[in-house]
Each structure stands twice: as C-alpha cells, then as structure tokens.
N, C-alpha and C positions, 0 to 999 in steps of 0.2 A: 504493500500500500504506500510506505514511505518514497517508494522509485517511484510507481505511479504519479503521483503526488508532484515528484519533484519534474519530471517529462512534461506535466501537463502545465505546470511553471513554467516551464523552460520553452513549451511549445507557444505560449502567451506570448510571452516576449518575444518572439523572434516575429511573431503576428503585430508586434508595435501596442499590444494590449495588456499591457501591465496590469498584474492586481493587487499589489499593494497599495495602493492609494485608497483604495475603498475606501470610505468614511462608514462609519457607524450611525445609525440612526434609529430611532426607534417606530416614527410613520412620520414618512415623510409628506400625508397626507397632509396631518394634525401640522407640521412645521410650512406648509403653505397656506394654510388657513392662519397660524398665529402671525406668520410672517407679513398676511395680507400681499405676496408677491408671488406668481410663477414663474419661474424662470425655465429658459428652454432654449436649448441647442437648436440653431436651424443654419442651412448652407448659407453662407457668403453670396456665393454667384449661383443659383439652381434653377432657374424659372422653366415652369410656370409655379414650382415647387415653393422657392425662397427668393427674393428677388426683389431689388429698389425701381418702383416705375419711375416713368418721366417726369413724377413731381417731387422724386427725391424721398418717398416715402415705402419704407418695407413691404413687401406683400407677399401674395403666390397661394398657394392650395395649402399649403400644410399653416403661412403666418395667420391668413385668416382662422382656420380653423381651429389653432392654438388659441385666438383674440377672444371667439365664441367661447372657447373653455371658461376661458378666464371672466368675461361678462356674466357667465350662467353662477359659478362659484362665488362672482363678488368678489376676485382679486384685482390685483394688476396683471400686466403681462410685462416681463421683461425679456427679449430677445438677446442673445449672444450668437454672435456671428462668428461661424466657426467653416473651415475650407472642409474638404470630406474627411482629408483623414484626421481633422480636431475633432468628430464629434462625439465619438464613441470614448477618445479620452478627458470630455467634459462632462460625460455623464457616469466616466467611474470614479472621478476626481471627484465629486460631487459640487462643480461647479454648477452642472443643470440637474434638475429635477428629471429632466426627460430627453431624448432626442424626436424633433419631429422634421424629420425627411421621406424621402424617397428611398428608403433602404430596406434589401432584401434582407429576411434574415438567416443567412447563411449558418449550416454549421460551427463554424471557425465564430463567429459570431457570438453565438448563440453560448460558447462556454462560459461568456463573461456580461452578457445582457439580456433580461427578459423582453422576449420580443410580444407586442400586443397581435390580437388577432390581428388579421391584415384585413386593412380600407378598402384595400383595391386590390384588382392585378392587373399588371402591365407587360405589352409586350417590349422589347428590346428593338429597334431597327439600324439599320445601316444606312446612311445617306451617302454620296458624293454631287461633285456637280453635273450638270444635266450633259457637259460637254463630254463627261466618260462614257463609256461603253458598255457600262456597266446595267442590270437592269436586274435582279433577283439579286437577292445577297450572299448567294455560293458563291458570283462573280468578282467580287472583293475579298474574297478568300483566295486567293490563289498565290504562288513564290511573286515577287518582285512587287505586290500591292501593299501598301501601308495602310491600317488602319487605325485612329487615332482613337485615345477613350481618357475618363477621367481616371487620375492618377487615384489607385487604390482604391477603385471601384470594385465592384462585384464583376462590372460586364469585361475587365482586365481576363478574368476566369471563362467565361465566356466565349471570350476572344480565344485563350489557349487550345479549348474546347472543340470549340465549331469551326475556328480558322487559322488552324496550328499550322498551317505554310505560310501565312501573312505575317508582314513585319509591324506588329505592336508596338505603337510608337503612345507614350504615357502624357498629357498634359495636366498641372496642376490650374486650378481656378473653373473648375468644374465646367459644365458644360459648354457653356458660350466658351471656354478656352478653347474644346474641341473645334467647335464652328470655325472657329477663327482661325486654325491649324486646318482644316480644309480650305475652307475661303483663299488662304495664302498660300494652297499645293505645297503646304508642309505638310500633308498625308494627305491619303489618296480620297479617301472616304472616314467616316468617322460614325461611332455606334454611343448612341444614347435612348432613354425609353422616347416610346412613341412622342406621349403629347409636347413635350419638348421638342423633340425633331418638327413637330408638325409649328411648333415656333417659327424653328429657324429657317422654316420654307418660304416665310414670311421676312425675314429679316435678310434674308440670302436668297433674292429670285431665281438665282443660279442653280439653286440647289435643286436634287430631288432625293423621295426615300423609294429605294429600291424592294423588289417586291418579295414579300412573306416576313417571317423574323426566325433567327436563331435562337429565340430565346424567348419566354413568357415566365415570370413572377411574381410572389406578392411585395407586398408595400407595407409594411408597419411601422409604426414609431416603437423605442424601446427606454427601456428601465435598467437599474443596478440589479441586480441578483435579487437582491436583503428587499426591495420595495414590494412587496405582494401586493398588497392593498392599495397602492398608486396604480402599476399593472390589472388590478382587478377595476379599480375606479374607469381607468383610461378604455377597457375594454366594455363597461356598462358606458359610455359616454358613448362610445362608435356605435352602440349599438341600440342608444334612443335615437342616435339624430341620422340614423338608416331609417329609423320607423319614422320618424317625425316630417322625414323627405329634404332633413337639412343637410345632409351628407350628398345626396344625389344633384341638390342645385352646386352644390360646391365644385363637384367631380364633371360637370357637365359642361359648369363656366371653364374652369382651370385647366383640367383634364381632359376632356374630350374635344372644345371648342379652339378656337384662338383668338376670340373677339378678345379676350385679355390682353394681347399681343401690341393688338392698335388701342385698346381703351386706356384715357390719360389717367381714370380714377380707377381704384379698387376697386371689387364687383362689389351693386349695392350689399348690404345686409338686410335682412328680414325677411 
C-alpha cells in the first residue's frame, strides 16, 4: 500500500497536479455562505466558455452561469482568471471554490478532483482554412500536416489518438491562440470543441470546420476531493435549472448559436 501510495504521488506530479496543497476544510459550503463571496476558477481566453466582450466586461456560458449561482445563493461572485493549465491548481490550492470551464473529466483528472455531472457534451472539430484541401478531419491527420490545440488540453490526447502521424504543435492562451496559429499558417488546421470553432468561423471568414469529429465529451465543472457537499450542491443546481429551462437558454445562446459572437452585451438574463 505504502508503494502504491507513493506511484500515485509520484504519478501526480509529473501530471503538474500536486497534492499537497490541499487545504483542509470542513464545508466549504457553510465558508461561502459566511464569507458572503464565491469565488471561481474560469479560462482567461475561452469563449464562448470564458471570455471579455467588446465592452470590456467578462462573460461566456460557464461566467454567466456561475453569476446565476451566485444571485440564486445571495453571494457575490468573484472570478479568477486562470490560463488552462492554472485551473485545476487553483482549485487544489484552495484559491477557488470551484472550476467552471469546459473541461472533460479525464481519468488522470479525476485522481485529484470531483468532477460534477456533466452540463453538456461536446463534440471536438478540426478547422483549417477554406484555401486547404482538406474536407473531413482524417485529412488533417496525415505525416507533414500540423495541427494546432490548446497547450494541456485534453484534445493534446486526442490529437495523439486519432492523429498520431500529425505534427502537434501546442499553443498557450487557449483557444483564440489556436485561431490565431492557423490564421498565420503557423499550423495547418487547428482542433477545438465545436461551438467555439463555430466562433471562429465568424471571426476568420477564411476558415472552415471540416466534416465529422474525432472526438465527443462531457463538460463538467469540478471540486477538491474533501468538498462533497459543494459537489452535491453544484450537481442539485445543474439539475433544477435543466428542469426550470435555465440551463437550455444558456446552452442554446453560448453553445449552440453565435449571435454571442457579434452581440456587444451579455445575453439578457431572465
């Protein structure tokens, strides 16, 4: 048990997932209610996910959604702006109560965070621009094709997976860094989930998303280990505002649509 122990240590670490930091708590429920503040992990650059529109002000599918948390509870909401690979060590550090992204929960994952049911699931695509040759996403799989993805993402695995002859090329600053490594034939194509691709089709007329996906997931936000009752709270929460139809206008604006893309305000609320 002691070896065991010590490997699956040792396997943390080397996953960039440290677990000593854990803080101790006893419901961190009860310590957002006294604190009167939630605080939460969200991407830096992730949209439709996480994301500053054109007025300069945070948004995206998961900031609103965290916003309603916090209006329903009668807290505040405090965001921390975290790139992909902060965010899983801001919620063992116990700088966030939570993460709420677009994140699969992986095995490797999954040793060091409770993951909530999942919101959604999403397929994975592959884009390049329309001038390629390209047309189904095997065709970006092949020796000499680059494809570009966020650094330390799940869809990195993905990529080794479905297009282990492609040359993986990693950028940091999440998605739009991708775009932007295509846009500039710093890689040939580039793999992000759908409704973000379906973003940048809009921000890149260039662009197109090739046909099927390598890949379909779920989507949950996650917890420390020790939070049960935060984990159980977060999973009765997804699962009134499915029934209540506040979940499905959310996913429908953010997620499925693009009117977010060109709209200058956050989608109404109510």
């Amino acid at each position: 048990m002691k070896n065991f122990t010590k490997f699956v240590g040792m396997g943390l670490c080397a996953l960039g997932l440290g677990i000593a930091a854990q803080p101790a708590s006893a419901d961190v429920v009860s310590d957002i209610v006294k604190r009167g503040e939630l605080r939460v992990a969200v991407q830096t650059q992730g949209p439709p996910v996480s994301y500053v529109d054109t007025n300069g002000n945070r948004t995206g599918f998961a900031v609103e959604l965290v916003q309603m948390m916090a209006d329903d509870i009668g807290v505040k909401l405090k965001l921390l702006d975290y790139d992909w690979k902060g965010l899983i060590p801001a919620v063992v550090s116990g700088k966030a109560d939570f993460l709420a992204a677009d994140m699969t929960p992986k095995a490797t994952r999954a040793l060091v965070l409770n993951f909530t049911d999942p919101y959604m699931y999403s397929r994975n695509v592959i884009y390049s621009k329309k001038s390629k040759s390209f047309v189904n996403w095997q065709d970006a799989c092949i020796e000499g094709v680059s494809v570009a993805v966020v650094q330390g993402s799940s869809n990195v695995g993905v990529l080794k997976a479905k297009c282990p002859a492609a040359t993986i090329k990693e950028f940091a600053g999440g998605g739009p860094a991708v775009a932007q490594a295509v846009s500039a034939d710093r890689a040939d194509a580039g793999i992000n989930d759908e409704a973000s691709a379906k973003g940048y089709m809009i921000e890149y007329p260039e662009f197109k998303i090739l046909g099927g996906a390598p890949d379909r997931g779920p989507l949950s936000f996650a917890t420390r280990p020790a939070e049960t009752h935060l984990l159980e709270w977060l999973n009765n929460y997804i699962m009134l505002i499915k029934a209540d139809g506040r979940m499905d206008k959310l996913k429908d604006y953010w997620m499925f649509g693009t009117d977010w893309k060109t709209d200058k305000m956050p989608v109404p609320k109510g």
